[in-house]
C-alpha positions in Angstrom: 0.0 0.0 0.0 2.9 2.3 0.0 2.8 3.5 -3.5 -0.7 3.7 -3.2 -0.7 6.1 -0.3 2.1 8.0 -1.8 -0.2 8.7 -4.4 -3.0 9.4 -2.9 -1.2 12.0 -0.8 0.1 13.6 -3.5 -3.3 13.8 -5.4 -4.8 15.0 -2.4 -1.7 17.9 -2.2 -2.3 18.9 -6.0 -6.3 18.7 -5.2 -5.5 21.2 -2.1 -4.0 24.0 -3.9 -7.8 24.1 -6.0 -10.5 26.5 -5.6 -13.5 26.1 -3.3 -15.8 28.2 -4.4 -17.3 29.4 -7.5 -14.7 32.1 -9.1 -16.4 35.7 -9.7 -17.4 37.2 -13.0 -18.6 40.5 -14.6 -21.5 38.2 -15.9 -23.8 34.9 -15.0 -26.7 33.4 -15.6 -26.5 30.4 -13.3 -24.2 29.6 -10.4 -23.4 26.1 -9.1 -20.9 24.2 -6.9 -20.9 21.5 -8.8 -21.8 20.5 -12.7 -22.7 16.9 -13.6 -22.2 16.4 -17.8 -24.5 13.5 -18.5 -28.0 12.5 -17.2 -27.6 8.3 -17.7 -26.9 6.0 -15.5 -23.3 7.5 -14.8 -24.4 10.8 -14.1 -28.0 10.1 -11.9 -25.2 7.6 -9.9 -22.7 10.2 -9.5 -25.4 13.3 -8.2 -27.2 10.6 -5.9 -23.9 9.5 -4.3 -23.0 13.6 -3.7 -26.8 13.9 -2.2 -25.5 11.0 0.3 -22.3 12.3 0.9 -21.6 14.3 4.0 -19.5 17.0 2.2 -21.5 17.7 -0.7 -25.1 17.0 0.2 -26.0 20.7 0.4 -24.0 21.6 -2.3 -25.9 23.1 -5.2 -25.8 20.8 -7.8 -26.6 20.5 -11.7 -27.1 17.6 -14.0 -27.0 18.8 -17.8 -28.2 16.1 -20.2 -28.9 16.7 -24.0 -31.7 14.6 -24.7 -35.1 15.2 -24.1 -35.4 12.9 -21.4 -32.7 10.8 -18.7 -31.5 7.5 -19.8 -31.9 7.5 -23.7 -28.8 6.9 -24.8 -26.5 3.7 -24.0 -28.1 3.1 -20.1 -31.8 2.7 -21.5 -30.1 -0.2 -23.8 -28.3 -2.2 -20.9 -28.4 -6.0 -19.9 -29.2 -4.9 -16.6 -26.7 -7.7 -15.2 -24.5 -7.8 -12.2 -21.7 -9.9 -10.6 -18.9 -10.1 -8.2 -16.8 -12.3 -10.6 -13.6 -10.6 -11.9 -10.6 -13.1 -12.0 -8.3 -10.8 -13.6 -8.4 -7.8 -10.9 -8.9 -7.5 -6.8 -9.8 -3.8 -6.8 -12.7 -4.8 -9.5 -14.1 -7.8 -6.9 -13.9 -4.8 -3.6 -15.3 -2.5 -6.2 -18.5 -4.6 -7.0 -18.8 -6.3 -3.6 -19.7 -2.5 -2.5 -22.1 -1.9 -5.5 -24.0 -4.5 -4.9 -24.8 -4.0 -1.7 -25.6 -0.3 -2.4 -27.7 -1.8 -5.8 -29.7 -4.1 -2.9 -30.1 -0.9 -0.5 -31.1 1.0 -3.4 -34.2 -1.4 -4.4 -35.2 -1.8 -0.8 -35.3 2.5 -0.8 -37.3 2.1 -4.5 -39.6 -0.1 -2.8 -39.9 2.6 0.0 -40.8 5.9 -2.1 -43.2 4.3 -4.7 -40.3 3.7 -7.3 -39.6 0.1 -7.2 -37.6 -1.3 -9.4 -36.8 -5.6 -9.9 -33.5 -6.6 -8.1 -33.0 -10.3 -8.5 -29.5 -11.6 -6.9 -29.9 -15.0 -8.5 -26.5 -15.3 -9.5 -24.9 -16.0 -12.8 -24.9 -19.8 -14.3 -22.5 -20.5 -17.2 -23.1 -23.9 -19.1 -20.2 -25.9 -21.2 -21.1 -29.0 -23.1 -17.3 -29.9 -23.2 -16.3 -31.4 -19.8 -12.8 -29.7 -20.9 -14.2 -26.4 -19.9 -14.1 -27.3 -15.8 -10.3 -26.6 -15.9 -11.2 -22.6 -17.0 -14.0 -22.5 -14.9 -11.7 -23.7 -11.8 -8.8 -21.5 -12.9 -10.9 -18.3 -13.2 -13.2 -19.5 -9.8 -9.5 -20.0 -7.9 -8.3 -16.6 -8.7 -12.1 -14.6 -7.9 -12.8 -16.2 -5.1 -9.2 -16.0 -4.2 -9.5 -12.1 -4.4 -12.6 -11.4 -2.2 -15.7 -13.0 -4.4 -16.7 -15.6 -1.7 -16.0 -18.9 -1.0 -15.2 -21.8 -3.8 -17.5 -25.1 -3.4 -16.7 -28.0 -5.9 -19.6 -30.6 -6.1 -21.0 -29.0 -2.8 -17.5 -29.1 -1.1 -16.5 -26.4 0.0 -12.8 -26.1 -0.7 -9.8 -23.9 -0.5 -9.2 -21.2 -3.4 -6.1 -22.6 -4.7 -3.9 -25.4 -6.2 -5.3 -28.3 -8.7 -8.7 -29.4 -8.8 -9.5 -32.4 -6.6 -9.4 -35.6 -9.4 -11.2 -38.0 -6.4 -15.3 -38.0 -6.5 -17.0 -37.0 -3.2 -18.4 -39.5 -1.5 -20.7 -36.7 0.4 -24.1 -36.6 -0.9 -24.7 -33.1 -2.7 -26.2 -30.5 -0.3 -29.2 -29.8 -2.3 -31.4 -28.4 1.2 -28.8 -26.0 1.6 -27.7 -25.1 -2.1 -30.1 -22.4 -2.3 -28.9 -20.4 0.9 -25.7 -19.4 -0.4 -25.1 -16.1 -1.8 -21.7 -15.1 -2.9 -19.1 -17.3 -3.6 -18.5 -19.7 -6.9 -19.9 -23.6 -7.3 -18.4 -26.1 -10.0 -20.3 -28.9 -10.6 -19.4 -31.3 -12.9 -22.0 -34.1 -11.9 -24.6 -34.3 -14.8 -26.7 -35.8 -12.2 -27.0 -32.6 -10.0 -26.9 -30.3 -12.8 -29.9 -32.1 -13.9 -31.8 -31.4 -10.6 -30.7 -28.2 -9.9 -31.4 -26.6 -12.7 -34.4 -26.0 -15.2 -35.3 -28.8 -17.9 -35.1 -25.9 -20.5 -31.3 -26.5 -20.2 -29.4 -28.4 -22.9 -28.9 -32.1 -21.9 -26.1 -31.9 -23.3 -24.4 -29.7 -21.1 -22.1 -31.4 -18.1 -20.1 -28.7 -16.5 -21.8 -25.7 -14.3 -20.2 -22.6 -12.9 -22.7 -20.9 -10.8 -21.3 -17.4 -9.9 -23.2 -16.3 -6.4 -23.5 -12.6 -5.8 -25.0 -11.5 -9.0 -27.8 -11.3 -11.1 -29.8 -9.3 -12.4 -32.0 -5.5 -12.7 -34.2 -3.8 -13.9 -31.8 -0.9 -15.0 -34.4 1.6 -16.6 -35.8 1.0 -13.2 -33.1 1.9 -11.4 -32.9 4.8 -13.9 -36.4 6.1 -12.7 -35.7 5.7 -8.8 -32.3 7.5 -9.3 -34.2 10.3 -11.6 -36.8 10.3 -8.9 -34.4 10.7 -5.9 -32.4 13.4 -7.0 -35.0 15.3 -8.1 -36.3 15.3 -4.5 -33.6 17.9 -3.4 -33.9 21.4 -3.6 -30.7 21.8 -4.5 -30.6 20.3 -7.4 -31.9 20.8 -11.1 -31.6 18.9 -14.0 -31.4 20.4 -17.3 -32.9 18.5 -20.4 -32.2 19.2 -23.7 -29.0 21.4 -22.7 -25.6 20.9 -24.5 -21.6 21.8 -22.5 -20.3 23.9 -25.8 -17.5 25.5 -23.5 -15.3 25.4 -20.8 -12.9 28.3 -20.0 -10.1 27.5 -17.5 -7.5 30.2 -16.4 -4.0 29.6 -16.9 -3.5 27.7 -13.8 -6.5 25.3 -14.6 -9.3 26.4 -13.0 -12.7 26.5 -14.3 -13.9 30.1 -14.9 -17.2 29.7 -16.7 -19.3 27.2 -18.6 -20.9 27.3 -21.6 -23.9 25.5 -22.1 -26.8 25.9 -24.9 -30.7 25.0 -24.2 -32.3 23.8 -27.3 -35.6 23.0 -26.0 -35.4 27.2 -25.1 -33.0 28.1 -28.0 -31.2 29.5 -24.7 -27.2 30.0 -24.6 -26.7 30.5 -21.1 -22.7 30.9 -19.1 -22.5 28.8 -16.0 -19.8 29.2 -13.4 -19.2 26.6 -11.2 -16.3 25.5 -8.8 -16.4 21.9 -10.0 -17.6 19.2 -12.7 -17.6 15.4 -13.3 -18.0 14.4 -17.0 -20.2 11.6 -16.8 -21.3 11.3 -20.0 -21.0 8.0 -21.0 -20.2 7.2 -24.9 -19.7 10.7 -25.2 -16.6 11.1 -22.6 -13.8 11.9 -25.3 -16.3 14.7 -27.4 -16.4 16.1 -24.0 -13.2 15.7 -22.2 -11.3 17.7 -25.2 -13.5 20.7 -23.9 -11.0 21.2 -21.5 -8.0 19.8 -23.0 -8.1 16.2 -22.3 -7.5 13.4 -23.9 -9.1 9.7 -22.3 -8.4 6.2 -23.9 -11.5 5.3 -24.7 -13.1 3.5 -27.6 -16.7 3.2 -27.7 -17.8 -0.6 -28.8 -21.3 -1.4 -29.9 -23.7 -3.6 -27.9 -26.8 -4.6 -27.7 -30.0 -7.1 -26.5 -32.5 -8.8 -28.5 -35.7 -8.9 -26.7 -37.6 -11.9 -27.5 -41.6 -12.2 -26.8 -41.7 -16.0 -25.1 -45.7 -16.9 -26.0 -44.9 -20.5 -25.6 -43.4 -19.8 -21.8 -40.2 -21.6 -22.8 -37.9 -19.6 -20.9 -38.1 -19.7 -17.1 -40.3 -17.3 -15.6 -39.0 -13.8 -13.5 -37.1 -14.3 -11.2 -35.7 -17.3 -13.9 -31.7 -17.4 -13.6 -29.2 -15.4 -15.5 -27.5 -17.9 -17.9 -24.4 -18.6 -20.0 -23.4 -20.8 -22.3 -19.3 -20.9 -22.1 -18.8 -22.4 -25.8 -18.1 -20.9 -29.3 -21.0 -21.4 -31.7 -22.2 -22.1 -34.5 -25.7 -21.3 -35.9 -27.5 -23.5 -37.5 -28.7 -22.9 -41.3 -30.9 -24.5 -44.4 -29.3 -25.4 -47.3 -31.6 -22.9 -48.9 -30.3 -20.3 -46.3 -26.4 -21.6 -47.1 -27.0 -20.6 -50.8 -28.5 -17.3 -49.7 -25.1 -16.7 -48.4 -23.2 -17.5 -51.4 -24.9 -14.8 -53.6 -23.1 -11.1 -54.5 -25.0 -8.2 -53.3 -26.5 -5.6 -55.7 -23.1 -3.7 -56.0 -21.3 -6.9 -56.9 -19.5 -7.8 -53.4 -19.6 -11.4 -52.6 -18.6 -12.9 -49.0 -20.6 -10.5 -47.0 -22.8 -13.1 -44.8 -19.3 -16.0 -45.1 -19.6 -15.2 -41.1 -22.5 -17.0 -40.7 -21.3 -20.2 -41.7 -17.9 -20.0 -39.4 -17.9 -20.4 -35.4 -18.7 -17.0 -34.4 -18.0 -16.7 -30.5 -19.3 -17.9 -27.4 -20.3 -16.1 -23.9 -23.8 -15.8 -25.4 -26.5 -15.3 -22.2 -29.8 -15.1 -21.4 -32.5 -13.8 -18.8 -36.1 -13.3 -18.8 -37.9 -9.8 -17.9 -39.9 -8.8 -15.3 -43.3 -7.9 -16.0 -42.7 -4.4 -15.0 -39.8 -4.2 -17.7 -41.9 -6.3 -20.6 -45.3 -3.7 -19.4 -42.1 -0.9 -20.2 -42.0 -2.2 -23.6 -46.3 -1.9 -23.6 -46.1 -6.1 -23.7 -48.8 -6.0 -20.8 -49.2 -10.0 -19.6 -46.5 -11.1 -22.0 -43.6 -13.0 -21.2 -40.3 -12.0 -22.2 -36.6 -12.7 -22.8 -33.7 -10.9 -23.5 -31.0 -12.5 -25.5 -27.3 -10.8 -25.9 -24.5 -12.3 -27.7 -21.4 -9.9 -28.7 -20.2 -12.2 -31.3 -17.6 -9.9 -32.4 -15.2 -7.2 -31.2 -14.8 -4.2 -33.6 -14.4 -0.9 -31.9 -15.0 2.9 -33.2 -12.6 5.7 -32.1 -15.4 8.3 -33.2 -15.4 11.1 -30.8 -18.9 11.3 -31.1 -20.6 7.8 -31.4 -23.8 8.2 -34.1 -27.2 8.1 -32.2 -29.5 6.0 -32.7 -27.1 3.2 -33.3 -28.0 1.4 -36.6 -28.7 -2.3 -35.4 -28.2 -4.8 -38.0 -31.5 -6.6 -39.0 -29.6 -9.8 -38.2 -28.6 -9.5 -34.8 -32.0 -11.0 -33.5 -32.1 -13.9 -35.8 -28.7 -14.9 -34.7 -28.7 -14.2 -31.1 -32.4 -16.5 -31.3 -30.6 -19.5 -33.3 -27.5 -19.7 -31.1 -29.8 -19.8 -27.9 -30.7 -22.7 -29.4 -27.7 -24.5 -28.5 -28.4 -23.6 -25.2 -32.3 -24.2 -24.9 -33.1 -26.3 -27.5 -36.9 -25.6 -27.0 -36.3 -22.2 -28.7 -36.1 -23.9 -32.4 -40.1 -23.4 -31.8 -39.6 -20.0 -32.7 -37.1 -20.0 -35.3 -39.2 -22.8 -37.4 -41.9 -22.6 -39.6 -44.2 -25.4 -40.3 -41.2 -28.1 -38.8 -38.4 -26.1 -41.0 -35.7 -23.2 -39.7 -37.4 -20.7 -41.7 -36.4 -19.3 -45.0 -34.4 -16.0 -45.7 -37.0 -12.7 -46.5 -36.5 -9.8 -48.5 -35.7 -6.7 -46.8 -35.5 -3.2 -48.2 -33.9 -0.4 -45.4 -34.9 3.1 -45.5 -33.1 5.7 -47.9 -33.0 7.4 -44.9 -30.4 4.9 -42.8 -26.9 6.3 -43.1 -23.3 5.3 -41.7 -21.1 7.5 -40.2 -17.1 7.2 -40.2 -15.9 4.6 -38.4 -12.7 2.8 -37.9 -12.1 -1.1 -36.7 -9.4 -2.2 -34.7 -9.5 -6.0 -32.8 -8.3 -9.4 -34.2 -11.5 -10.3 -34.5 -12.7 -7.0 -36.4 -12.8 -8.9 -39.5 -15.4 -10.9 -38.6 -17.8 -7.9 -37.5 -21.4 -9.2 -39.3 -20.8 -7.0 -42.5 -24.4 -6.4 -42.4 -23.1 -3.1 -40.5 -21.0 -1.4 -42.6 -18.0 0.1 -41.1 -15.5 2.6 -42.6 -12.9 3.3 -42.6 -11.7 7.3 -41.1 -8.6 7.6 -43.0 -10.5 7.4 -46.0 -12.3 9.4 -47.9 -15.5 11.4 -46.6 -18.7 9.5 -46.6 -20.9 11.3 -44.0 -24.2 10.4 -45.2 -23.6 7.6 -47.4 -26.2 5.3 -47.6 -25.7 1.8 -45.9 -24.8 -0.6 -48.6 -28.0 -2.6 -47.9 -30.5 0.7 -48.5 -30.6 -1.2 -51.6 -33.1 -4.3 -52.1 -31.0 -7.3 -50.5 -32.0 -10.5 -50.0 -31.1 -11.7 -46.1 -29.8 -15.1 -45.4 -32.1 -15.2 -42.4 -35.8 -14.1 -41.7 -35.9 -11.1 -39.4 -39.5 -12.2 -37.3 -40.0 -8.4 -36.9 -42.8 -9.4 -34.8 -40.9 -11.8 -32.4 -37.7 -9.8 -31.7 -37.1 -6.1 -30.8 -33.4 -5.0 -30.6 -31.9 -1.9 -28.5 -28.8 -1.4 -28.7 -26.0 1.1 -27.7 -21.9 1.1 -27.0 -19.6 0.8 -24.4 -17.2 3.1 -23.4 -14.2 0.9 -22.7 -10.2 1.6 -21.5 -7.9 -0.8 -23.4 -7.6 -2.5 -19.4 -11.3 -2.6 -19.1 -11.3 -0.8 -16.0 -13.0 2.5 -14.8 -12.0 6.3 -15.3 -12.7 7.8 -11.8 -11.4 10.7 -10.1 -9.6 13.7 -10.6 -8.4 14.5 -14.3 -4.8 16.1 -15.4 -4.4 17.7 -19.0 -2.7 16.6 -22.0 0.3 18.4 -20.5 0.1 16.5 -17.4 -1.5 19.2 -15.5 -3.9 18.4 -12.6 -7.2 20.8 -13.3 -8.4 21.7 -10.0 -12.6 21.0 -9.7 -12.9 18.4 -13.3 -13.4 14.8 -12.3 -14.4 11.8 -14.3 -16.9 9.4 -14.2 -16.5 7.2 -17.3 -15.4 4.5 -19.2 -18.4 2.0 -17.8 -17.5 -0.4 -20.4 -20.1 -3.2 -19.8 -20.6 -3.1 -15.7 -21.7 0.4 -15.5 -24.9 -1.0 -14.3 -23.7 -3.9 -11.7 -21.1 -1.4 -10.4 -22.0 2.4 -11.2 -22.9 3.4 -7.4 -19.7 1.9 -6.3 -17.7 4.0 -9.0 -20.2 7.2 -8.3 -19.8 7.0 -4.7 -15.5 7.1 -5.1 -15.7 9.9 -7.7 -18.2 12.2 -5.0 -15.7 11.3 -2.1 -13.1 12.8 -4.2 -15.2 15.8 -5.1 -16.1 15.8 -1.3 -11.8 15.9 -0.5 -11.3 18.8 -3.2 -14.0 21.1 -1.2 -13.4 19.9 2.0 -9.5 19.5 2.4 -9.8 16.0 3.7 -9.6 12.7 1.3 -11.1 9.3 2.0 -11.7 6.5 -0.2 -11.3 3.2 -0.4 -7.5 1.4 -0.5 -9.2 0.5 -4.2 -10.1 4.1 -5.5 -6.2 4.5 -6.7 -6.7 1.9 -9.1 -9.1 3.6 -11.0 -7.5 6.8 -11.4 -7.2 7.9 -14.9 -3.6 8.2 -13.9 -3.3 4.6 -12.5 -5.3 3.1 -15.6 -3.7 4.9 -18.3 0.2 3.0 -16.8 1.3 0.2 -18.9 -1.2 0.2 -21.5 -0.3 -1.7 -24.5 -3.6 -1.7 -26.7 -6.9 -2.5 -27.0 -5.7 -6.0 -28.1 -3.0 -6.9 -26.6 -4.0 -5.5 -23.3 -5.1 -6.8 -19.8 -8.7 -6.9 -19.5 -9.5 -6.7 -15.5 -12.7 -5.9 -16.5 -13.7 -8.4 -18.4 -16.1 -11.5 -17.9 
């Protein structure tokens, strides 16, 4: 902890020598302590956890957001998933341990004020048909549970968190009374037997290895959108401004924040802001908005998304069904009719565009079924529902400003749907038609879809479904272009737009796949007194965004207050701390990751 002290002492020396109050101007429309850029999940988590913290609860506060509405962008899109489970990094287990229990204290207040949303801590349950796979989920359990996740229990047993995995059966019969009760930790089962019993006969028979991950789940994250809108809202010192744009930050030569300016469009109002301090919260956006003030974050923004699947057959387990996984690569299964689909050029004479679909195209694909308050969001009253999400491929954008609304290729839902299959077999029900995997459709996109400039990076950017277009921004301008497919295109799968919406949206990601929080330095290395970052959620925004909000306002509480104190694991998420030994986006550790 030495280094880590030493830097926290001298983050907290630099932090001292800031301004504590709003600086004076000839002019002002609006004065605030503190300025919140972003309205999602990121910044409603950050202005909650400064309404909770003793040193900036009375603090005047203001959340800016540019859309219409909170939570339209990447949060309203989310899986709504949460775990524990992070082999790769200690600071990322202590991080979510704490999130969680704030996300469980957070549903129990929802419940409270009228604003409930659906917390379901059922855990995570990954599925391998390949008995190989119990060596990688031991390795991975061993080092999480070896790092603060809980307790490792191998056929029931519960074992020590290190060395080999036992080769000798137990000869203790399997604790199924007490499985239930547990609820953090990480069980491998490899008896096909148990897995059998314990789990629902929607399940592939073939699969014969279990990990069942303890302290997670799953939310309802619009929910917890609403109750966080909700809450803040509550305080009188606090406003959130809809439709209202940063354009402008002006810092004096040491730094400091003179003015902001911001533009209304809803009011066609340009208005100048001065504050004494700001966290940039705003999600895909954090580079367009970090440059404002001279700073430059390494962050690419990756696209993501969920099909939602209407289950009018019941199929799926019910709410509060279990959060699955199914550990192996995939492949999807097609006609022969589909397969020479496939082979055909497009209009403009390209050939190989769908050859993906016939190769393995990734695994980690995952399931869970909605609540019927999220399925009645969707206005599917007393219909049960699914959501599917498979990222089957890793291409990346370094746009500085991500297009909105994502384009989501029409094939996304027909594939996540046909590789469920290998998972819950039942599911062929909705991807047949009269006993046959239905044919491909004809589809004909709007003039009015476009692409923006993009550029791929990722070993596996090749295989991006090349139903989504990418370019790339070294070339020529295209702004505008028309997608390829705008033209009439035969698809080598039907779309059953009336089974499957999609939503989708990106994840802001660090080449380590960890967290941006705290205070921020320039491109020359200079701290700016009063700007702070909350960013770079990457895909456990949701499962860990009060944790990370509630680090970034005790560092905004240390810069008014003189006095700093976080958790041993705040320095590891410093922009400084995350930003040492990078070494790409592909070559590079990924603490965050699954």
């Amino acid at each position: 902890m030495g280094a880590t002290q030493r830097r926290l002492d001298h983050i907290q020396h630099a932090l001292s020598l800031g301004q504590t109050s709003a600086p004076k101007a000839d002019t002002s429309t609006a004065d605030f302590d503190i300025v919140v850029v972003g309205a999602g999940l990121a910044g409603l988590n950050t202005a909650y956890a400064l309404l909770r913290q003793a040193g900036t609860k009375n603090r005047r506060i203001l959340i800016i957001e540019r859309r219409e509405s909170v939570m339209k962008e990447t949060s309203s899109a989310s899986t709504g998933g949460f775990r524990n489970y992070f082999p790769n990094n200690d600071a990322m287990i202590a991080l979510a341990n704490r999130s969680i229990g704030l996300l469980a204290s957070f549903a129990a207040r929802s419940a409270e004020v009228q604003k409930p949303f659906d917390f379901n801590p059922c855990g995570y349950v990954f599925f391998s048909k390949w008995k190989e796979t119990i060596e990688t989920y031991w390795q991975n359990a061993v080092a999480a549970c070896s790092r603060g996740a809980g307790a490792l229990r191998y056929n029931g047993r519960t074992l020590e968190a290190k060395g080999p995995r036992p080769c000798s059966p137990s000869t203790d019969p399997f604790p199924y009374t007490t499985y239930n009760d547990f609820t953090d930790g990480v069980d491998i089962i490899d008896d096909v037997q148990v897995i059998r019993q314990l789990m629902p006969e929607a399940i592939s028979p073939e699969a014969c290895v279990m990990m069942h991950v303890r302290k997670a789940g799953y939310l309802d994250a619009e929910g917890l959108g609403e109750f966080l809108e909700y809450e803040v809202e509550r305080f009188p010192n606090v406003q959130i401004w809809r439709n209202t744009e940063l354009k402008h930050a002006s810092m004096d030569n040491e730094g400091k924040i003179q003015f902001l300016a911001l533009y209304r469009a809803d009011k066609k109002q340009r208005l100048t802001v001065r504050t004494a301090a700001i966290i940039l919260a705003p999600g895909p956006r954090l580079a367009e908005v970090a440059r404002l003030f001279n700073v430059v974050f390494p962050v690419m923004n990756e696209p993501q998304a969920k099909a939602i699947i209407a289950d009018s057959h019941g199929l799926i387990p019910a709410y509060p069904g279990p959060f699955t996984v199914w550990s192996d690569p995939l492949t999807i299964p097609l006609t022969a009719e589909e397969r020479e689909v496939i082979k055909k050029p497009l209009p403009d004479g390209t050939s190989g565009h769908w050859n993906y679909l016939e190769s393995e195209i990734g695994d980690g694909l995952h399931c869970r079924p909605l609540s019927e308050r999220e399925a009645a969001r969707m206005g599917c009253h007393n219909q049960r529902m699914f959501a599917g999400i498979w990222t089957y491929n890793s291409a990346y954008t370094t746009l500085v400003s991500p297009p909105y609304p994502i384009y989501k290729t029409p094939l996304y839902g027909p594939i996540v749907l046909r590789g469920l299959m290998a998972m819950i077999p039942s599911l062929e029900r909705y991807a047949t038609l009269n006993g046959r995997l239905k044919l491909s459709s004809t589809l004909k996109l709007p003039k009015s879809a476009t692409s923006k400039i993009l550029t791929v990076s990722g070993a596996n950017a090749g295989q991006m479904s090349a139903d989504l277009r990418w370019h790339n921004a070294e070339g020529p301008s295209i702004e505008n272009e028309p997608i390829p497919l705008a033209k009439q295109s035969e698809m080598p799968l039907e779309l059953y737009s009336s089974l499957i919406q999609v939503k989708a949206g990106y994840y802001c990601k660090t080449p380590r796949n960890l967290p941006l929080l705290g205070p921020v330095n320039d491109q020359q290395d200079r701290l700016l007194p009063g700007v702070f970052v909350c960013g770079a959620w990457s895909g456990f925004g949701v499962m860990n965004g009060p944790g990370m909000a509630e680090i970034v306002a005790q560092w905004v509480d240390g810069y008014f207050n003189k006095a700093l104190h976080v958790p041993w694991y705040a320095s590891a998420f410093t922009p400084e701390a995350v930003q040492q030994g990078l070494v790409g986006f592909d070559a590079g550790r990924k603490e965050g990751q699954l």
